[in-house]
C-alpha positions in Angstrom: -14.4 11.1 -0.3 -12.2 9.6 -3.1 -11.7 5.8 -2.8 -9.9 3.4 -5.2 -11.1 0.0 -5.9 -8.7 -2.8 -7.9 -10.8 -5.4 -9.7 -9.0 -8.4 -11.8 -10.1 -8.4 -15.5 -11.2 -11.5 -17.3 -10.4 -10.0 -20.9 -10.9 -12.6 -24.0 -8.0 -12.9 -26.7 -8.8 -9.9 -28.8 -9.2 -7.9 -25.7 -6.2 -9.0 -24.0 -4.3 -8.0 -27.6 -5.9 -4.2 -27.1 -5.0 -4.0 -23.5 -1.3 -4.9 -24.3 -1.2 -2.8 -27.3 -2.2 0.3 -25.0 0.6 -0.8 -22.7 3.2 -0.6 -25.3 1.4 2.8 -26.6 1.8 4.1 -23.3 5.5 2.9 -22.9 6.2 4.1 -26.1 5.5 7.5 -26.0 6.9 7.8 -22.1 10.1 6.9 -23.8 10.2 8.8 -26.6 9.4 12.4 -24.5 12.2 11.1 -22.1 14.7 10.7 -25.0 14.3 14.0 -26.4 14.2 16.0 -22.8 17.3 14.1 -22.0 19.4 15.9 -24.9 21.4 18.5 -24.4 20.0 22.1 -24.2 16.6 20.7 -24.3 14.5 21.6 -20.8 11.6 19.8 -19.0 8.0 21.7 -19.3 4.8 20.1 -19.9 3.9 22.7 -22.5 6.9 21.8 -24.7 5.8 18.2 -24.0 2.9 18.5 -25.5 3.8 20.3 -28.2 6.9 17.6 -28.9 4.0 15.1 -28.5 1.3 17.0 -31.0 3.8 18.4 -33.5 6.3 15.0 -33.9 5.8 11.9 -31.9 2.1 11.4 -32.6 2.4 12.2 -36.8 5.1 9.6 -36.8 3.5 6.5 -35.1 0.7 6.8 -36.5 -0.7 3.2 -34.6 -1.3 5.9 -31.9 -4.3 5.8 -33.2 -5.4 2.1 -33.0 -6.1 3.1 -28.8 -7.6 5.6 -26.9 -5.7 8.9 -27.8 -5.9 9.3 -24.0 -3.8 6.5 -23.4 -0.4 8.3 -24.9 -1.2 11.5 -24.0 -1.8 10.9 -20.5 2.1 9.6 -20.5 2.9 13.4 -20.6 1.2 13.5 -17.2 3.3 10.6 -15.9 6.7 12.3 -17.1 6.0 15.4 -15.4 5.0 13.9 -12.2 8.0 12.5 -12.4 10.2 15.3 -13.4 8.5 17.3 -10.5 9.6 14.3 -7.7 12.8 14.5 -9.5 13.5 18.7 -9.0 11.7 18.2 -5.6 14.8 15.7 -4.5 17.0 17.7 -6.0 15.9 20.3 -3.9 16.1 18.7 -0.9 19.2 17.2 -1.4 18.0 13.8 -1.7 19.2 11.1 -4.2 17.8 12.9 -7.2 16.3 9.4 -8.8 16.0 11.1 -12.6 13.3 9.8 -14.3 14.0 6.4 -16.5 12.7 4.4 -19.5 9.9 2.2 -18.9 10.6 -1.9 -19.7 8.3 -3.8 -21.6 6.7 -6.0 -18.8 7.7 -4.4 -16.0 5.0 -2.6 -14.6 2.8 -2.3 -17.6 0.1 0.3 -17.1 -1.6 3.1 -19.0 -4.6 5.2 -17.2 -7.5 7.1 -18.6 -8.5 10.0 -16.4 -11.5 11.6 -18.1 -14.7 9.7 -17.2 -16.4 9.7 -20.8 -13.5 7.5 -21.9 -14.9 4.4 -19.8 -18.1 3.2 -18.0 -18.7 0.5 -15.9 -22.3 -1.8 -16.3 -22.8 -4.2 -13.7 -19.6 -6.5 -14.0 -18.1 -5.5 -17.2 -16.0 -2.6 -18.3 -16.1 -0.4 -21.8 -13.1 1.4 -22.7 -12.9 3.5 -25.8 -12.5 2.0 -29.1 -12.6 -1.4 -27.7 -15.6 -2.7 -29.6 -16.7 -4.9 -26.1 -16.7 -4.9 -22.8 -14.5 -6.7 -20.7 -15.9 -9.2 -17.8 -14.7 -8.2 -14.2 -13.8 -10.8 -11.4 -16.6 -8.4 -9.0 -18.9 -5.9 -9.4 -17.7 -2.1 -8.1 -17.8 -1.8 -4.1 -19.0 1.4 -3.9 -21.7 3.7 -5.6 -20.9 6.8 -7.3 -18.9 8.9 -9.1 -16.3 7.5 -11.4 -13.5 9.8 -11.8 -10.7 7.5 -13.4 -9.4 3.8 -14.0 -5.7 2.5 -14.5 -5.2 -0.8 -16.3 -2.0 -2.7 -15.1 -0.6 -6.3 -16.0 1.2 -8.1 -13.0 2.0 -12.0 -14.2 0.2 -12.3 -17.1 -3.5 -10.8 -15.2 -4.7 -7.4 -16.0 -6.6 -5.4 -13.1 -8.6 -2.4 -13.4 -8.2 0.4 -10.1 -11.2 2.6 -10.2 -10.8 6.0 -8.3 -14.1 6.6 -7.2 -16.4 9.7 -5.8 -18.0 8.6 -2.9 -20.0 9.1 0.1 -21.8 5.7 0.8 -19.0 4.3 3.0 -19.7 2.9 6.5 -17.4 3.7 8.4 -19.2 2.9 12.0 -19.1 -0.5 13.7 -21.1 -1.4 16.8 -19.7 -2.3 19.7 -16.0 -1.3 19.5 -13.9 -1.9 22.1 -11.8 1.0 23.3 -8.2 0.0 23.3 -5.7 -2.4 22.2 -2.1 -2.5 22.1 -0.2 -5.0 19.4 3.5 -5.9 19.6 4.7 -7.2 16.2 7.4 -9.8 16.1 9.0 -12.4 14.5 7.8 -15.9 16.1 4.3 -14.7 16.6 3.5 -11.8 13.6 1.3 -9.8 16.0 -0.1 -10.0 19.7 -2.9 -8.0 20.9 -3.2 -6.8 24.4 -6.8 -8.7 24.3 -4.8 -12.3 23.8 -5.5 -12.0 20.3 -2.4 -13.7 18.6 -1.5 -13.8 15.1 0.8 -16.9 13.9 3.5 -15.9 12.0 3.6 -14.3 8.2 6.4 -16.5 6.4 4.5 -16.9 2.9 8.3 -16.4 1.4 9.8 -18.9 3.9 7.2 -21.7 2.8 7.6 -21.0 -0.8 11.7 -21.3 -0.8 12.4 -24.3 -2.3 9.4 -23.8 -5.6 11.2 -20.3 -6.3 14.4 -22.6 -6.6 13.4 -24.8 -8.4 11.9 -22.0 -11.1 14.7 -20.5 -11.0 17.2 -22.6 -12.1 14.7 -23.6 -14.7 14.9 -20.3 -16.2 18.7 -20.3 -15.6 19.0 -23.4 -17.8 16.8 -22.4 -20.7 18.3 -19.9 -23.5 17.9 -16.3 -23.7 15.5 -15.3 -26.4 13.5 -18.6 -26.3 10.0 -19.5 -26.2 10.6 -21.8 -23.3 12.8 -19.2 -21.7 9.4 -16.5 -21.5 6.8 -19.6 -20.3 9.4 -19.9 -17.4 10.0 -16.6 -16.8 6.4 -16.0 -16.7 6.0 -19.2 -14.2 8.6 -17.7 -12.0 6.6 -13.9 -12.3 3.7 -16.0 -11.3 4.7 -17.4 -7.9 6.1 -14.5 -6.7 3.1 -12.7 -7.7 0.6 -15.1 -5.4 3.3 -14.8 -2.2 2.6 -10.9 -2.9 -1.2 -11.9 -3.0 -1.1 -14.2 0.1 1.1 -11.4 1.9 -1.5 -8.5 1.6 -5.1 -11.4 2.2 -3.1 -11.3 5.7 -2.2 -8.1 6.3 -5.8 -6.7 5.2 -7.3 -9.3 7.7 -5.8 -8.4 10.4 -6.1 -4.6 9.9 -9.7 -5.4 9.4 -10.0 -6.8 12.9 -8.3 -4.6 14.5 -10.1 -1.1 12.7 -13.6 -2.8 13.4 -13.4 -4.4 16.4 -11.3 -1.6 18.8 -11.8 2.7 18.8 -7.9 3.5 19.3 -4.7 1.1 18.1 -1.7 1.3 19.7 1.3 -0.4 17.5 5.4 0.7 17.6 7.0 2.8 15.4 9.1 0.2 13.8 12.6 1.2 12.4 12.3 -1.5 9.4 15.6 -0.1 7.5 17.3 -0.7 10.3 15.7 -4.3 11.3 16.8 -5.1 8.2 20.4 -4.2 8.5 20.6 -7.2 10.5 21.3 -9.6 7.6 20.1 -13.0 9.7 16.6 -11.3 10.2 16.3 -9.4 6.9 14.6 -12.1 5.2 12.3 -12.7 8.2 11.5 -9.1 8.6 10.8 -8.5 4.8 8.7 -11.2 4.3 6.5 -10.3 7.7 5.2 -7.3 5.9 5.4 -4.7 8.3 5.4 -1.7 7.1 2.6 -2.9 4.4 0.5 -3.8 7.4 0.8 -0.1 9.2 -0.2 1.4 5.9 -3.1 -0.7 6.0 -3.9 0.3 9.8 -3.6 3.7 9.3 -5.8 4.4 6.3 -8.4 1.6 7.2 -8.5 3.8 10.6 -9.1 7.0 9.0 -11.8 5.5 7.2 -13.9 3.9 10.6 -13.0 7.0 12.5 -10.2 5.3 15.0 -7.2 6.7 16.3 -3.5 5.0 15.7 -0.8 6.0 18.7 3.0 5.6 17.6 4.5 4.5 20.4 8.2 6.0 21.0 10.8 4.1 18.7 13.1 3.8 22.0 9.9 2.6 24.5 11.2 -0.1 25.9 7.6 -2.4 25.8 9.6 -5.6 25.7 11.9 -4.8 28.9 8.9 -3.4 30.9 7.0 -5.5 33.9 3.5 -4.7 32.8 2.6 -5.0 36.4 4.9 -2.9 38.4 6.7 -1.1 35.9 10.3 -2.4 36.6 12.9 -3.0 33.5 14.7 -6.5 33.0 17.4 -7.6 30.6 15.2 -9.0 28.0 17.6 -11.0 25.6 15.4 -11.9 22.2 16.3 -16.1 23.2 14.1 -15.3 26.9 11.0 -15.4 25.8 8.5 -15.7 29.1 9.0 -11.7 31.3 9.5 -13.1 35.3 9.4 -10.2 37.5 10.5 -9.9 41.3 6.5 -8.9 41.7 5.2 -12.1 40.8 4.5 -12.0 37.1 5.1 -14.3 34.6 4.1 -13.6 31.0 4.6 -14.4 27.6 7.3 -11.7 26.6 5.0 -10.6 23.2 1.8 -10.3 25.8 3.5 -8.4 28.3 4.6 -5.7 25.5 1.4 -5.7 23.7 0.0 -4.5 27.2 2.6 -2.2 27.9 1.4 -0.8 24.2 -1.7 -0.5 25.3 -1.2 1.3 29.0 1.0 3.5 26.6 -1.9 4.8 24.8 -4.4 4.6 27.5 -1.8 7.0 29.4 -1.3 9.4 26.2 -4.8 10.4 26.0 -6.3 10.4 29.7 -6.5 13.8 30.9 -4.4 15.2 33.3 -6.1 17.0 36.7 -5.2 20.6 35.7 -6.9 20.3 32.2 -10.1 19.0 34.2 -10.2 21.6 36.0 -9.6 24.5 33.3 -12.6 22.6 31.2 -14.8 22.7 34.5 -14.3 26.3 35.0 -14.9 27.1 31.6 -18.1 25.3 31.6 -19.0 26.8 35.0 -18.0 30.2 33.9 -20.7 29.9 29.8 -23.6 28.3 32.5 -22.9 31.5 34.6 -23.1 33.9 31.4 -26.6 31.4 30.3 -27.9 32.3 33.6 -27.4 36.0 33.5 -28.8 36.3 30.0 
């Protein structure tokens, strides 16, 4: 299997210099091909890319040269990936999206996808024509294969994502329990059937009034300034470890849940529409969500569990988990009391409901019993004969 691995980069001064350089190199070039596809008469194909590329663009910057030659011409790659999203939109009669130029610091990146071009030793990194090797923050998770790396700057810090060939993961975990349901929410971030709760994910919220304050520092200093970039790149910064505390969260708890439990049961969450709602929006965006399914579901591919959707329109939060009946649940009532006696935290009550929701998906139903027992009955008969 192919699995990627993102390591931070502790480049020195001189490195750091070459790892921006090949940035800009990359940037560069990406813009130049756009500029000349985007004339008049002049159509997309990777072929005349590359002959643009070989023929003009690479004769006349000739500090092309100074990186990797991979580096630019892997930006004719990049273009026609996106060229091919572009026609496939088009297509479909989506918003097109036509490819645009790349800004300098915003998303800096350039990859190398040919595995003599690189080499990792132990905790450092070798990229060609770079005369050393770059420390990492870790050694490489897993052993084998290394198929390619992309180098990207986020707030100053360059990180290295390996792509790696692979067969050494473990993807078993002893004593899994068979089912859990979790509601997601607001108040509470997540509540498992099990009483497993999950305090809420406001890492925005707590962080409000230092992204003010940054911000009307930048506001104040003038455009073009050295002091202008040191507060831009403070503000870049902070936003950057929110990101960071956002996804240690979200990888923790999709972590418990894929180790600890053989089938997950979580809602299908309509987060553009949450979001409509412009007194939640904030709330909603900063809890993650969707980030957090992403994680469930390919975490769960890997340790061989199964994640159950649960309807958009089940109505987990209106439902007695003990008879069944449906109540008026307004989101200010926030305990479910039911004519048959139970009283339960609303969030509990529909992370159970979750959970009888899956149990009830995948228990077989009497006629496919008995189909499966006479086909067994009928290959021991056949045995016997034989």
């Amino acid at each position: 299997m192919l699995l990627a691995h993102k390591i931070e980069l502790r480049p020195t001064l001189e490195q750091a210099a070459y790892l921006n350089q090949a940035c800009g190199s990359r940037r560069h070039c990406f813009n130049q091909l756009l500029a000349h596809f985007k004339q008049g008469g002049v159509k997309w194909s990777k072929k005349s890319a590359y002959q643009h590329y070989i023929q003009h663009i690479r004769p006349e910057f000739p500090w092309y040269h100074e990186v990797s030659s991979r580096v630019t011409r892997n930006a004719i790659d990049d273009l026609d990936q996106a060229f091919k999203h572009f026609f496939r939109r088009v297509k479909a009669k989506q918003k097109a999206g036509f490819p645009r130029f790349k800004k300098k610091d915003v998303n800096d990146s350039f990859a190398l996808r040919e595995s003599p071009k690189f080499d990792v030793n132990e905790q450092t990194l070798r990229i060609e024509k770079l005369k050393t090797r770059i420390p990492m923050r870790q050694s490489l998770r897993f052993e084998g294969k290394l198929k390619q790396v992309t180098i990207s700057k986020r707030a100053g810090k360059f990180f290295a994502s390996f792509l790696i060939e692979t067969e050494d993961y473990q993807a078993e975990y002893a004593q899994k329990s068979e089912s859990v349901g979790v509601d997601f929410g607001i108040n509470a971030w997540a509540v498992c059937s099990n009483g497993h709760v999950e305090a809420a994910n406001q890492k925005l919220k707590t962080s409000m009034k230092k992204l003010a304050k940054r911000h009307r520092a930048l506001a104040r200093k003038q455009k073009g300034s050295h002091r202008r970039a040191k507060a831009k790149s403070a503000l870049a910064k902070l936003h950057f470890r929110i990101v960071r505390q956002r996804e240690a969260v979200c990888h923790e708890l999709s972590h418990y849940l894929t180790a600890n439990f053989k089938r997950i049961v979580i809602e299908d969450l309509n987060v553009k529409g949450m979001v409509k709602n412009h007194r939640l929006a904030r709330a909603v965006s900063d809890a993650g969500f969707g980030m957090l399914r992403k994680m469930i579901e390919y975490k769960a591919l890997l340790r061989n569990c199964e994640v159950v959707l649960a309807d958009r329109f089940f109505p987990s939060s209106k439902m007695c988990s003990g008879c069944g009946t449906l109540h008026d649940m307004p989101l200010d009532q926030r305990m479910m009391t039911c004519d048959c006696g139970l009283v339960m935290d609303r969030d509990l009550n529909a992370a159970i409901n979750l959970n009888n929701y899956g149990v009830d998906t995948f228990k077989p139903t009497k006629k496919r019993t008995q189909e499966k027992c006479q086909t067994m009955t009928s290959v021991s008969a056949t045995l016997v004969t034989v």
